[in-house]
N, C-alpha and C positions, 0 to 999 in steps of 0.2 A: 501381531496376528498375521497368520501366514496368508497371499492373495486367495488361496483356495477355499480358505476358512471363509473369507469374506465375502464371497460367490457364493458358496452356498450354503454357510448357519442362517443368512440373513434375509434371505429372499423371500421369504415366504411371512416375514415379521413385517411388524408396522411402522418399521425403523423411521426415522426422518433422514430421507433419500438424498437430502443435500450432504449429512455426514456418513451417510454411507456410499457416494463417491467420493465425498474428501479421505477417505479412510482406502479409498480403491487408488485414487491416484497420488498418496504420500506412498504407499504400497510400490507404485512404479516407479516416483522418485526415486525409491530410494536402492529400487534394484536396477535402475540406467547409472547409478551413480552421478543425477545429472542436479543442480542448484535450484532449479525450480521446473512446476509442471503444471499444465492446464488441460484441463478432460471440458473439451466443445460440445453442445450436443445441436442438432439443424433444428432448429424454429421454422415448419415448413411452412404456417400459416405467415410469418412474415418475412420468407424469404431472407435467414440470417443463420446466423452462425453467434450461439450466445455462451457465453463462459458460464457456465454452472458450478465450476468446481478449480481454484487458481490458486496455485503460493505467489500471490498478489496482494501484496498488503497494499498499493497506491491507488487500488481502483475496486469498485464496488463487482464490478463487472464489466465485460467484453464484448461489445456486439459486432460483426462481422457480416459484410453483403457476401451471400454466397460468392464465391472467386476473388473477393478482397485479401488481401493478403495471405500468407504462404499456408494457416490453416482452412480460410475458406477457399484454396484453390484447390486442395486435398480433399473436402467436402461435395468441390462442386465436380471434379474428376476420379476420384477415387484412387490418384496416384500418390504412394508417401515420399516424402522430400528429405532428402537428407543434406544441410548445409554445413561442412566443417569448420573448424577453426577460423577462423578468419577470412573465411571466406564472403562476398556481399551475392546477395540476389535480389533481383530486381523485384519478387513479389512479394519481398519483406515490406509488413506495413508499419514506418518509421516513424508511424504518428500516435504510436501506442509505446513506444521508448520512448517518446518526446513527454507522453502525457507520463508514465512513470517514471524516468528517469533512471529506467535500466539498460544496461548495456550488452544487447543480443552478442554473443561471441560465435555461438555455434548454436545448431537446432535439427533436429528431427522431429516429423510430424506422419502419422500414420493414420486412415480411417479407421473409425471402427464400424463395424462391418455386423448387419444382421444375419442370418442361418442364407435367407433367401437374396443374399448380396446388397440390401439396399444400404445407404451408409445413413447411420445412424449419430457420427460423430467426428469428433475427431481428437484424438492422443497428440498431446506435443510436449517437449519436453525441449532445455535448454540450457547451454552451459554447462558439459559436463567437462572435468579437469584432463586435460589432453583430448579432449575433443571424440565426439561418436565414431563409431567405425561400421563396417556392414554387418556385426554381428551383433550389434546394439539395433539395428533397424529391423532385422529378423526377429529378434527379442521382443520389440515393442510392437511386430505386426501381428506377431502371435498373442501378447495382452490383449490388443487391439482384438480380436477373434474373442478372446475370454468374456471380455469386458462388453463387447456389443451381443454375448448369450444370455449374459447376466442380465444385462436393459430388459431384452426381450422377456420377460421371466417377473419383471417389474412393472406396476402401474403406469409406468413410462413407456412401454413397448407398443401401443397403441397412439400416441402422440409421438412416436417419433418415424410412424412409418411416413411414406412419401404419398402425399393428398389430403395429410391431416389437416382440416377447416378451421379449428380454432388454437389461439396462439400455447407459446408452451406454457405448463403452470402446475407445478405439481410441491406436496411438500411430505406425506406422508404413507410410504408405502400400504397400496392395497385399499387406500380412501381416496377416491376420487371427488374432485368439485374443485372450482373455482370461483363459486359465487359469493358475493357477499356476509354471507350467511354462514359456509362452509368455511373462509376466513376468519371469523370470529369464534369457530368453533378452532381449528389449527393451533390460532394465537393462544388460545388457553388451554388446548391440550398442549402445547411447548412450554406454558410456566408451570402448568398443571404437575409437569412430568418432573421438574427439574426439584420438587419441596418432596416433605416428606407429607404434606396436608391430605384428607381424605378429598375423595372429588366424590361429586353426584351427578350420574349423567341423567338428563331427559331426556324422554323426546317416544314417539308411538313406537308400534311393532315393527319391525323394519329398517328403521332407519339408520341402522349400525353403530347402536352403542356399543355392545361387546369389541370392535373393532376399534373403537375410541379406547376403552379399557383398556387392551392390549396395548395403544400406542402410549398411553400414558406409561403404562411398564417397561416395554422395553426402549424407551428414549428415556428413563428413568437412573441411578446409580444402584436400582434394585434389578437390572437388565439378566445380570448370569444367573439371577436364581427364581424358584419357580413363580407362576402365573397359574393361580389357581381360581376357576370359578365354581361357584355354587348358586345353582339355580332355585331361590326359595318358594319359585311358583310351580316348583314339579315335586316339593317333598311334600310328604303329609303332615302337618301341624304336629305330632306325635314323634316324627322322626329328623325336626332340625335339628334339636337343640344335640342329638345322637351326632347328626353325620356332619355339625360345626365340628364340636368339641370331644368327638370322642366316648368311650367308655371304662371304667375298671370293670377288671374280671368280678364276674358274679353281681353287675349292677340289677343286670335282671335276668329269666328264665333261662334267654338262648345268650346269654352275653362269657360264652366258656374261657371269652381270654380280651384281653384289652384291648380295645381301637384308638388310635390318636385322634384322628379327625382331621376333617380339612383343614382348620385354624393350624396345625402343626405341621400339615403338606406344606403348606405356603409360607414356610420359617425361611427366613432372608429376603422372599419376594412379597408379593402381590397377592390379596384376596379379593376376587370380585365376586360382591353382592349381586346377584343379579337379581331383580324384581323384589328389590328388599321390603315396597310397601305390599306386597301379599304375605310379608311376616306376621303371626298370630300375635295378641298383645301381648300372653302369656311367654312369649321368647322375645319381644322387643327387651324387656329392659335387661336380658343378658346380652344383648346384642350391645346395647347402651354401653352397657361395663367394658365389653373389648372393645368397641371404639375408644373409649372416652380415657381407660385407665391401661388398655393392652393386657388384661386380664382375663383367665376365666379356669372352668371349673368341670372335669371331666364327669359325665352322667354316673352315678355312684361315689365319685371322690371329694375329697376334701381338701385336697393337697389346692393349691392358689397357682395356676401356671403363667407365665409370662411370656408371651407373645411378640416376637420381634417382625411384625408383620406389617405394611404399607394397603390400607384398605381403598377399594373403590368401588363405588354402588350404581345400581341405576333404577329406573323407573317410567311406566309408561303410565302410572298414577298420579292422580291431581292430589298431592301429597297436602295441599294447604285443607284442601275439601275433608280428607281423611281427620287429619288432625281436630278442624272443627267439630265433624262428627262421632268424634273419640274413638278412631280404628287405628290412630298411629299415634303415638306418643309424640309431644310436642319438644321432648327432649334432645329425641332421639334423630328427630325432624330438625331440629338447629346443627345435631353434631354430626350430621352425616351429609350437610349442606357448606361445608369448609369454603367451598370450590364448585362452583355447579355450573356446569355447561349444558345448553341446553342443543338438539341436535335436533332440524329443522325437518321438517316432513317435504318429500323429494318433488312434489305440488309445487312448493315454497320458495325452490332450488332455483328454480326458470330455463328456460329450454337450452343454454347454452348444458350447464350440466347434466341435463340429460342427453345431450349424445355426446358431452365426456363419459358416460357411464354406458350408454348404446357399444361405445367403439370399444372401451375397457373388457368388456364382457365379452361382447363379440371373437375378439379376436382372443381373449382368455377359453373361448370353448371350442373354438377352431383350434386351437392350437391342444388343449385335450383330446379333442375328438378326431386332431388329425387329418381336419380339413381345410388346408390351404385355400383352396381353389373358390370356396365360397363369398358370398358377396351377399350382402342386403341392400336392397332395393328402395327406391325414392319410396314408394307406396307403402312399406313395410315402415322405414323410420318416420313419415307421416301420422300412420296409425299409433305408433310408440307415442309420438306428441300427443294425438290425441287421448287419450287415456289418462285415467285422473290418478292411477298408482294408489289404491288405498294401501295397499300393505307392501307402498314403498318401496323401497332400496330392493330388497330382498324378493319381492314379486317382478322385479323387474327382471333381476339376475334368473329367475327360473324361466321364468318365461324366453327369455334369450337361449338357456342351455337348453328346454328341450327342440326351440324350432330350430337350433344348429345338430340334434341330434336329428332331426325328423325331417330335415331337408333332405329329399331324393335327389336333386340335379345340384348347379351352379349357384343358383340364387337363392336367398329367405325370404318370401315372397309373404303379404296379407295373413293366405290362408294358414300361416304356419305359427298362426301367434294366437296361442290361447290364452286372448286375455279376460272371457269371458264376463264380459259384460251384461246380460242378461240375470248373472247370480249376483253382482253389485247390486241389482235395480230390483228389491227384494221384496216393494211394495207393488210395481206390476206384476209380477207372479203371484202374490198372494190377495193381494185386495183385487182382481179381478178377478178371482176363482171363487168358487162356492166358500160362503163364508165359513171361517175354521174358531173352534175354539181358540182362547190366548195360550193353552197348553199346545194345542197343535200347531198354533206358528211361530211359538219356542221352539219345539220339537225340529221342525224344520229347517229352521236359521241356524241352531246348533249343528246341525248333519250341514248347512250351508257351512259352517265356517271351518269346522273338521275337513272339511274336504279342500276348501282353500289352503289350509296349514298343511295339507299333503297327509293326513291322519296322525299327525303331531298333537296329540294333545296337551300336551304342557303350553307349548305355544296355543293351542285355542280357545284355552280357559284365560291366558292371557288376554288375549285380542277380546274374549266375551265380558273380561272384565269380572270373572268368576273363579274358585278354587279349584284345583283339578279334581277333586272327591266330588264336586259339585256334579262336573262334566262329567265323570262315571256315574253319577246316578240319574242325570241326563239317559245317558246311552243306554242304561240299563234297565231304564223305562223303556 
């Protein structure tokens, strides 16, 4: 794969970031023509210089005091070093060919350099066959330029600017966390990804299952081909079983020519179920059939199709409660539970992760919106602490894009964060007001939660725990 490809097909995927720099700098290897190579990235919470990415088979990894040897004096000055053939310098640190038992002959080492100059790393490379020249250090100052756009453009572009507070820690682009919690989820979307088993994500509204989905697929050997989702909390019971699987011409009135369906979109890849417990019983046990046999049956046909598809589900349903009370098939409820990760509500996460996630966003909407120069303020990421995040991951993120959109000056200040709180706290509004029928304070709490979801309703039949037919005849009252 060409370096260009891997700049940019990848960036915006939920790749895991440790192989998609080992895949950036075998890339450089192997156009320095140099025997091995190490892409450094600055640890600025503890003042280091850490190997993330090494053809280093003798050492787990590489830590470096900034100005320590000849890539953290490149880190710590931003000057790149070119040492030839046999030549010695005095800032080689000879205690890292002691511990591997390699033997430096030659070396080039160059920053890598963010848009606004700050150095985000550093490129080195070593032992090329006749040794480096000046057009080889021009070469790799310009990857070095490539390769610290591409960071920036990564979940990592916010951890590797200069002031960052908490150490580096990062495994799958586009999901930030480093808690305990968020660990456990990682570890098993990496075995998750590597079978062909189905997975079951949990976890509430928010908290980035879809993004789990996607990492499982494309860290997946099902990666080059599609990723399809199917939201079963926004169709109408009447039109899953249609937009799985398809139709034959003339199955019904308007049906003038055949549809494949989802199930056939996603031949080679990936089908995510999303909100598979608000499937109706009457399509559970087709569901059952293509999980369990890779089979099924276009609306009108007969013909048996087979399916080469990688399924994965999720749910923000207490699937064990459904099953007792006979709304979910207890079948269907074993076979779509292979693999089940569950994905912690961002409460859960503890404050460290939330200002990985403050800074992530932050500088993701600055960099949209085209506002460097802004800054958040003690007061503002205080209030973010304070805040109990009902809806999570994703209340978070809006709530950041619009007070970086609606910042007038320098600063995002208090007043610029709607996090309203007064529409969480839904019994002081209502049980101190004139007493209301229990229709009218449905009434209300629905219009309350539509408007939190942004007028998304699929998502706030979600969050009510209700059908979306339900929520139009809601509204339509």
């Amino acid at each position: 794969m060409s370096f260009d490809a891997l700049t940019q097909n990848q960036l915006n995927d939920q790749v895991d970031l440790d192989a998609l720099l080992g895949r950036l700098m075998d890339e450089v290897t192997r156009r320095l023509g140099a025997d091995r190579g190490t892409l450094y990235l600055v640890d600025h919470a503890r003042g280091e210089l850490v190997s993330r990415v090494a053809d280093l088979p003798e050492l787990a990894e590489i830590r470096l005091r900034l100005g320590e040897g000849i890539a953290g004096w490149v880190a710590r000055t931003g000057e790149a070093v070119f040492v030839p053939r046999g030549a010695d310098d005095a800032r080689h640190a000879s205690r890292i060919d002691s511990q591997t038992g390699y033997q430096t002959q030659s070396l080039l080492a160059v920053p890598i350099r963010a848009a606004g100059e700050a150095i985000l790393g550093v490129l080195q490379v070593l032992n090329k066959p006749g040794g480096f020249d000046e057009a080889d250090a021009a070469r790799l100052t310009r990857l070095g330029r490539e390769i610290g756009a591409a960071l920036e453009r990564t979940s990592l572009g916010a951890q590797l600017r200069p002031g960052h507070a908490l150490p580096l820690s990062f495994r799958f682009n586009h999901i930030v966390g480093a808690s305990e919690a968020m660990g456990a989820v990682f570890e098993r979307t990496a075995r998750a990804a590597r079978t062909e088993a189905i997975v079951l994500l949990r976890g509430e509204s928010g908290t980035g299952k879809e993004l789990i989905a996607r990492a499982v697929h494309v860290n997946s050997p099902r990666a080059a081909a599609p990723f399809v989702k199917v939201d079963c909390a926004a169709l109408p019971s009447q039109l899953i079983e249609n937009e799985l699987f398809g139709h034959e011409r003339g199955a019904f009135t308007s049906a003038d020519a055949a549809s494949a369906g989802q199930v056939a979109a996603a031949e080679g890849g990936t089908l995510f179920l999303d909100e598979i417990g608000e499937l109706p019983l009457a399509v559970q046990g087709k569901i059952l059939r293509l999980l369990q046999d890779k089979t099924y049956q276009r609306v009108g046909g007969a013909r048996v199709i087979r399916a080469d598809v990688r399924f994965v589900c999720a749910t923000h349903r207490d699937l064990e409660r459904a099953v007792a009370e006979g709304r979910f098939r207890q079948d269907l409820y074993y076979r779509s539970r292979v693999i089940e990760i569950r994905i912690p509500p961002l409460r859960a996460r503890g404050p460290k992760d939330l200002d990985r996630l403050i800074d992530y966003f932050f500088l993701k909407y600055k960099q949209a919106h085209d506002r460097p120069e802004l800054e958040i303020t003690a007061a503002a990421r205080a209030r973010l602490h304070d805040h109990s995040w009902p809806g999570n991951v994703r209340e978070l993120e809006n709530a950041l894009s619009a007070a970086v959109i609606l910042s007038p000056g320098d600063s995002l200040d208090v007043s610029l964060l709607s996090l309203n709180e007064r529409l969480y706290d839904t019994d002081v509004d209502l049980f101190t007001s004139p007493i209301k029928s229990m229709r009218a304070i449905e009434s209300d709490y629905v219009r309350f939660v539509l408007n939190r979801c942004e007028g998304n309703r699929s998502a706030a039949a979600r969050v009510l725990g209700i059908g979306r037919n339900t929520l139009l005849r809601y509204l339509k009252e």
